[in-house]
N, C-alpha and C positions, 0 to 999 in steps of 0.2 A: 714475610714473603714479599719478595720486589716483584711485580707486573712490566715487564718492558716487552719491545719487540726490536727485534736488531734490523740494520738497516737490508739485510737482504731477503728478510720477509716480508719489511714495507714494500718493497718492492713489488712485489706479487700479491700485495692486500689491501691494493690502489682501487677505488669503489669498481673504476671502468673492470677491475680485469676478473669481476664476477659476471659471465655473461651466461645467456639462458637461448632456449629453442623454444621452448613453448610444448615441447612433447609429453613432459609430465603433467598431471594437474596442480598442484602446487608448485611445480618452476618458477613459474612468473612471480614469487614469492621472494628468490633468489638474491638480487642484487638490493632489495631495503635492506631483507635481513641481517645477507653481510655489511651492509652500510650501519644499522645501527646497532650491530654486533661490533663491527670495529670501532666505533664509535665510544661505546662502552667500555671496552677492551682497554680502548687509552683514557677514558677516563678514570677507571679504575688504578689506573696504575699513576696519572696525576695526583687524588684523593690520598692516596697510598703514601705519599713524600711530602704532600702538604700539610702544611699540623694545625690551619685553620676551619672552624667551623662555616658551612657555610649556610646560612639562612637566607631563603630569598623570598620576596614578596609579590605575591600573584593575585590578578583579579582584574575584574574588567575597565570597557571605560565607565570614566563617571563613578567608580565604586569612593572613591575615598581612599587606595593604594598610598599614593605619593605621597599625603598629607600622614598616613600614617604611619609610612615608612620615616621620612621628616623629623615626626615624634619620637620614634624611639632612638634617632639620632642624635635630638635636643635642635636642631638646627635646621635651617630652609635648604637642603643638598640639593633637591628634586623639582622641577617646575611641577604646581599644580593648578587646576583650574576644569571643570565642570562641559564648559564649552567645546570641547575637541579635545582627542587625546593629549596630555601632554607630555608623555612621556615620547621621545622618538626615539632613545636608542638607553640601553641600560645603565644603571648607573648604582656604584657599588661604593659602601665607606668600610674602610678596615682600616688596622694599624700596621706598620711596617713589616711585623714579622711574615705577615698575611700576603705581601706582596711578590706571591711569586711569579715569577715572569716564567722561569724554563719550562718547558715544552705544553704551553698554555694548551689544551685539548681542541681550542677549537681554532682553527688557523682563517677562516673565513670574518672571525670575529680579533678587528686590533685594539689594542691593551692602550690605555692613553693613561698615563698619571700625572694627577694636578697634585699641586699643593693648596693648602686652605687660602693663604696669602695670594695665592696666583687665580683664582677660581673664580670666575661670574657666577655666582649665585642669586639664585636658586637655579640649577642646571638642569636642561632640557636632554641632552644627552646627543650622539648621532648614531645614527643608522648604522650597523656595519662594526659598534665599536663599541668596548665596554670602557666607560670614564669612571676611571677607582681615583675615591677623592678621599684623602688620608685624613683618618682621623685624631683629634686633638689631645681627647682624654687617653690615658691608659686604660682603665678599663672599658668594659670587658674586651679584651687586646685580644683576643684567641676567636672573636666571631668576625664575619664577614657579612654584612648586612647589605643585601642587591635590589632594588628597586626594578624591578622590568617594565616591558611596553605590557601593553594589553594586551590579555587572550585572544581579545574578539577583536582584534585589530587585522584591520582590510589590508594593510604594507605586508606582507608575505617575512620579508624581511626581518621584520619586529617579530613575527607570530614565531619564528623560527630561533629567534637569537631568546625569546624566552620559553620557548622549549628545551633548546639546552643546558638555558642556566637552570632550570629547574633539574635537567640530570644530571649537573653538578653536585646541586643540592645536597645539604646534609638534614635540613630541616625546613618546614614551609611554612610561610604565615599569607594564607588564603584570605583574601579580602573580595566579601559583597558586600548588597547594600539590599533591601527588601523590595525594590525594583528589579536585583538581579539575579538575585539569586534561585529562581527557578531557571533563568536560561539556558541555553541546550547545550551552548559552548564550553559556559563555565561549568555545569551541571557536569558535563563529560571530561572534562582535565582535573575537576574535580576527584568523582570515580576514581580516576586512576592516581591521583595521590594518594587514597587510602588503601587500594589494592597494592602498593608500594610500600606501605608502613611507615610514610616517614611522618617521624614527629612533625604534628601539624597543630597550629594555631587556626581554628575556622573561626573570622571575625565577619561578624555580620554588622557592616560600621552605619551611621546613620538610622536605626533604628529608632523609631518612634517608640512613644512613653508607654503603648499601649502593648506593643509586642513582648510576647516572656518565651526566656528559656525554653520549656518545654512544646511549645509553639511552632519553634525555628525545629527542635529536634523531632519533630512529628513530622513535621514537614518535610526535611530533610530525610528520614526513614520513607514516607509515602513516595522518595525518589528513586529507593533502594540505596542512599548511603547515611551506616549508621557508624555513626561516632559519638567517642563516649563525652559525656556533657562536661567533663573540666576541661575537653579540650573546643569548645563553643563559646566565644567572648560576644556579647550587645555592647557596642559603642551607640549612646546616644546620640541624634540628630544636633547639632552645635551652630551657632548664629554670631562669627560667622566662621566659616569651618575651617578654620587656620591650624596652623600644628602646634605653635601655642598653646590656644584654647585648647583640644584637647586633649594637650599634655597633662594640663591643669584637673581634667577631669579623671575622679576614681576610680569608676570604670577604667579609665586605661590605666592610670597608675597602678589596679588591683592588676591587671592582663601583664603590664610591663615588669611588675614582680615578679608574676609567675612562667613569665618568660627567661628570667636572667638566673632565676633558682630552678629552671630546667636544664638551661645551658649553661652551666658553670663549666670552667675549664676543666673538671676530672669527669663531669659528664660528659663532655663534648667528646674525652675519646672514647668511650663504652659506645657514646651513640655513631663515632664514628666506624669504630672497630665493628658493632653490630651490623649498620651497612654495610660495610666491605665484605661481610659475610654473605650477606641477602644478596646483594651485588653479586658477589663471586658463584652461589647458587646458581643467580636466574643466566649469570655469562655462560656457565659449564652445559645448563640445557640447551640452550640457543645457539652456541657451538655445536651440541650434539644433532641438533636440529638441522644446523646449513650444512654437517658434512654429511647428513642422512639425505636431504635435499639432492645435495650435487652428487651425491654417489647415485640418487636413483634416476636422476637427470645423462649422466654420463655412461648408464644401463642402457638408458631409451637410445641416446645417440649409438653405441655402439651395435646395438639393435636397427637401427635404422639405416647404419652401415652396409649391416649385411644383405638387407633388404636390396638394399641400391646394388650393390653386388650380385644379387642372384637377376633383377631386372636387367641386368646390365648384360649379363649369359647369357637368358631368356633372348636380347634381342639380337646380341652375335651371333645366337643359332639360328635366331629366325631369319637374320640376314642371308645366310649364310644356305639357309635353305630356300627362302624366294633366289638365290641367284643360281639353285642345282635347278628348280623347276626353268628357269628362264635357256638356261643351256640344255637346248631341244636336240632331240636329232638332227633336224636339219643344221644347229652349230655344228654337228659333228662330222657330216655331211660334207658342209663346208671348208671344214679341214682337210677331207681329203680330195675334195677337186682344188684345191689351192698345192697343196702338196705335190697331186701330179701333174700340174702348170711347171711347177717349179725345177721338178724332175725333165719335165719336159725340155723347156729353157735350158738348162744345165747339164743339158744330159752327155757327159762324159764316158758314158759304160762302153757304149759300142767304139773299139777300136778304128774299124773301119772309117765309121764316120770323123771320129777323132782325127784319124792321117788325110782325108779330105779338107778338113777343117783349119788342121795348119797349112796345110797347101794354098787353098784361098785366103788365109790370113796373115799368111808370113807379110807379106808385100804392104799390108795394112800395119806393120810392126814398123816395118821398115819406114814408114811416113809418117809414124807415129800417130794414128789415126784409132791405135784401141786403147782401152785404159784397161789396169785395173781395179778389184775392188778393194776403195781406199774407208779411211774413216769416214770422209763423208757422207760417204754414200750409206755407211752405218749409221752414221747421225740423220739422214735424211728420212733410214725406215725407222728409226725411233720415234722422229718427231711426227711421223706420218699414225702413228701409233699414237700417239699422245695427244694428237689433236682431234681425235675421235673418241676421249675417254666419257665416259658417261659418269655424270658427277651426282644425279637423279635419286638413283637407287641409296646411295647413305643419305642423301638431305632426308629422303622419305624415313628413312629405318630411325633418325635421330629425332624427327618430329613425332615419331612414334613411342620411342623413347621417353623425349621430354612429358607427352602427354601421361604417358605411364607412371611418369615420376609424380605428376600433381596429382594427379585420379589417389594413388595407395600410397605416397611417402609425406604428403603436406599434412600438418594441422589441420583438424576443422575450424578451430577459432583464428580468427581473422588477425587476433589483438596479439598473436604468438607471431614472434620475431621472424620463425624460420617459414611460417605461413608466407609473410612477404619478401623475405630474403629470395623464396622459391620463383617468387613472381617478378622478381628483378628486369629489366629489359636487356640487363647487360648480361644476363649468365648464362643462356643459351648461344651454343655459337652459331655464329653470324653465315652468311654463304657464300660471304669473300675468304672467310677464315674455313671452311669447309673444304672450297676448290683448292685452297693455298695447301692443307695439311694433304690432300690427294695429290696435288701437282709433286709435291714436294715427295710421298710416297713412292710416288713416278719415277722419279729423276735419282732416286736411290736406286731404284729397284733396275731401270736402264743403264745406272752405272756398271753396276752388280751385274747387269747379263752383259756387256760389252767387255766386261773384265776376262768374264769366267770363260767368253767366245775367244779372247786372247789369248788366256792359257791354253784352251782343248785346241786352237790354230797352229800354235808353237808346236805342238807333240806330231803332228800329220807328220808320217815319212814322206820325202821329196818323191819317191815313187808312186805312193799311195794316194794323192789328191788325186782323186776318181769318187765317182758313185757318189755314196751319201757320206763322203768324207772331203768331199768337195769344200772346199772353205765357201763356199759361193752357195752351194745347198746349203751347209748348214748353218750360215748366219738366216737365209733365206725361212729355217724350221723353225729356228729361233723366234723370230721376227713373228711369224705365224704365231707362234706358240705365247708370246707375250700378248699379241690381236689377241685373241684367244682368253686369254688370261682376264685382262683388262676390258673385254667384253661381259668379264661375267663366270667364265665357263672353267673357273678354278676347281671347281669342286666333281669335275669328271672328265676334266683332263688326260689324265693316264687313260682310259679305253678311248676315247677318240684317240689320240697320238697312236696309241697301238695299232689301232683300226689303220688309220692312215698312211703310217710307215711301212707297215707288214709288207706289199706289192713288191716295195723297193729294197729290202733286207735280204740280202745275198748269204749264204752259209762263211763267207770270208770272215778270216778273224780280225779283221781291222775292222768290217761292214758292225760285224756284230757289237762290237767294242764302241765304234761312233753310236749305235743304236741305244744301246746301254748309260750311254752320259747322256744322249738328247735326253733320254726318258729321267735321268736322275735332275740335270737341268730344268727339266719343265716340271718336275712335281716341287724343286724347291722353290723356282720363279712363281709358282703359282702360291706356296705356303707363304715365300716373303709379301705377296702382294694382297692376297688375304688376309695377313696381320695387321702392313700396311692401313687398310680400309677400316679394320677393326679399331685400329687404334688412334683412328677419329673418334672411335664410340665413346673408348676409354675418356679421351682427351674433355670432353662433355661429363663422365663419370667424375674427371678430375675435378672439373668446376663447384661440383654437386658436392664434393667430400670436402674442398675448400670454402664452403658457402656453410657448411654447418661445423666446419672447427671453427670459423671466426664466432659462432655462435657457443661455443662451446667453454668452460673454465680451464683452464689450462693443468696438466700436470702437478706444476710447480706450483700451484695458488694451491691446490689440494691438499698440497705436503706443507705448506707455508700454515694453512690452517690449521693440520693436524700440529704442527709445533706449537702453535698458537694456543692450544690447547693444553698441551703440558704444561709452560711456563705458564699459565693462569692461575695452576693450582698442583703445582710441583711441591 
């Protein structure tokens, strides 16, 4: 079985693009687990083309590590020394077949290869970098023997780079010393080598004449890890502790045996192949695990969705109804002494007065001393309209909104992403950005009645400009009817306007027909302007649904997963 991932899943199983909200309670679990699921995922499938063993050497400072890593190399590879860590960056010996460079697992960590001829030895290592220092003899040619930093090393860096090699790992050779080996650090990376299975060498190096076998294994039980006693070596305390000397010692020559007659090259694939199993087990539930995760993660958001949607109703109606109680009677009131001002003003119906009218007017033509009604003077009652707009009532219904949104849609935990996303300075909108999306509703909405005035102008018969089909009356209603509107008074409209016109509605069929468009005019002027206002609301909703998909894993990471999952174990 070959383990890869093609490049257009990597794509989507980039650590960043597991993201979380904090609405489940295990969410926040979300972005390790994919980390060191994928993590796993390629090393498994490194392990899987590599045909080297790999055994690597863990333990604290001060235990004796390097020096007995050293040993079973025959040679000084490894800086040691008691006084400060010395190990800085890891440091690995193998033979060539062992050196594979293609798609090294861990990309934060660079591959350095020395030659034995080219090498400062005893090597200290660096930081950031594994230095594979090739080795001389042919045998055993099929292991890879890795010296790391210290467990309980303060460099985050170090604690990190031998974390991994230890997932690398095909086999471990655990080194304390009886100063350390109760400690909590190693006591605990410990643990989890044996909840791993991997063949383990536990050396308790530096042991005094006085400590036995079953001592260290009692001990070790009274910590909760029991391991079987062939696999517990005593390296005696040595003067002075060189790798030499305790090459020379049988203690480790009996330990060095029964290390190379574990690792022979037909066992190293059984223990390989065994791995790859365990491996392939614990990847198939921890898959099963993050896409149970993110499916009940992507539940809660969808959930939290519709929440946002129905508050969102909730306050369009409430809007919508604080602006029916504000339009009183006396709005309506209002309409109609404005109305018969206007009639008044324009009043064309009486003939008589009509022929008096041109009479004293003609001579005023003649000197060019009247106008008529131009654009501007539409543009003037526009603007005279618009600069009376009340901008109050949505700032108020939006702050009522946002508050509605923190009160029932945030986290309670503070440490959840969308708990502070919520609370951003930038995601509520601002009340330059408020009056801007109103203005702007405006200057639609005025375009749209000066349009629609142009058309109903166009249709008047040359005879019929009279009465309420006056162009002058009924931009005059219009105008009124937009006041009106943009005061609030969208939502009872149609019976004022009725109320209003009824006086001046003649049985004529042009009268009735101009009556008939005002009223269809002003119920859309008032829908488009009521949307208008609303869809500041929305524009805020929008923020809100953009604020929790940047929180959210993406479709395609989903599906990139669930492939992920076949090809592990296809």
């Amino acid at each position: 079985m070959t383990v890869s991932m093609d490049q257009t899943a990597s794509d989507f199983l980039k650590p960043g693009a597991f993201r979380v909200t904090g609405l489940t309670p295990d969410g926040l679990k979300i972005p390790e687990l994919a980390r060191d699921t994928l993590k796993r995922f390629i090393l498994l499938g490194y392990k899987r083309v590599n045909p080297c063993l790999w055994v690597v050497f863990l333990g604290g400072t001060g235990t004796g590590k390097s020096t007995l890593f050293n040993a079973f190399c025959g040679r000084p590879l490894s800086a040691t020394g008691v006084e400060r860590p010395k190990t800085a960056g890891p440091v690995a010996h193998a033979h060539s077949p062992c050196l594979f460079q293609e798609a090294f697992p861990f990309p934060e960590i660079e591959l350095a290869f020395i030659s034995p001829g080219d090498a400062d030895l005893p090597c200290s290592g660096k930081a950031g970098q594994l230095t594979v220092l090739a080795a001389e003899e042919e045998k055993p040619s099929h292991l890879v023997l890795v010296d790391t930093p210290d467990l309980d090393s303060v460099e985050e860096v170090n604690h990190s780079a031998a974390r991994d090699l230890y997932s690398l790992s095909d086999a471990v050779v655990f080194v304390s010393s009886q100063e350390k080996y109760a400690d909590e650090v190693l006591h605990d990376f410990f643990m989890k080598v044996v909840q791993d299975e991997k063949p383990t060498f536990f050396v308790l190096n530096k042991a005094s004449s006085e400590t036995t076998r079953e001592e260290i294994l009692k001990a070790l039980q009274n910590q909760g890890l029991h391991i079987h006693g062939a696999n517990l070596w005593l390296i005696p305390h040595t003067t002075p502790g060189t790798y030499d000397r305790i090459a020379e010692r049988k203690s480790f020559i009996r330990m060095r045996d029964a290390f190379l007659q574990t690792f022979t090259r037909e066992q190293a694939q059984h223990i390989k192949s065994a791995a790859a199993s365990r491996e392939t087990r614990a990847l198939k539930k921890d898959l099963k695990s993050l896409q149970s995760l993110l499916a009940l993660e992507n539940q809660a958001v969808d959930e939290w969705l519709k929440k946002l949607q129905e508050l969102t109703h909730r306050s369009s109606l409430e809007y919508v109804q604080n602006q029916k109680e504000r339009f009183s009677k006396t709005s309506g009131q209002y309409l109609k002494v404005e109305i018969r001002k206007l009639f008044s003003r324009y009043d064309l119906l009486a003939k008589p007065r009509q022929a008096i009218r041109k009479v004293f007017i003609a001579p005023l033509h003649l000197m060019g001393l009247t106008r008529k009604s131009t654009r501007a003077d539409r543009e003037a009652g526009l603007l005279k309209v618009r600069e009376n707009v009340a901008f109050s009532p949505v700032q108020e219904t939006l702050a009522r909104f946002n508050l509605l949104v923190l009160k029932t849609l945030s986290p309670p935990q503070e440490d959840a992403p969308l708990f502070k996303a919520l609370r951003s300075p930038h995601l509520p909108l601002t009340e330059p950005e408020i009056r801007q999306y109103i203005l702007a509703a405006q200057e639609d909405l005025a375009q749209w009645l000066e349009e629609t005035f142009e058309e109903l102008a166009r249709g008047i018969p040359t005879g019929k400009k009279v009465g309420i089909y006056s162009t002058s009356v009924l931009w005059g209603i219009l105008i009124l009817t937009f006041e009106v509107v943009v005061g609030g008074g969208f939502t009872m409209l149609d019976a004022a306007l009725d109320s209003a016109l009824a006086p001046f509605v003649t049985k004529g069929a042009v009268e009735v027909f101009a009556y008939h468009e005002i009223r269809k005019i002003a119920k859309e002027l008032a829908l488009r302007y009521q949307e208008g206002l609303l869809s500041v609301l929305r524009r805020q909703e929008e923020r809100y649904v953009a604020c929790i998909e940047s929180l959210t894993t993406t479709p395609e990471t989903l599906q990139a997963v669930k492939g992920l999952e076949k090809s592990a174990w296809a």
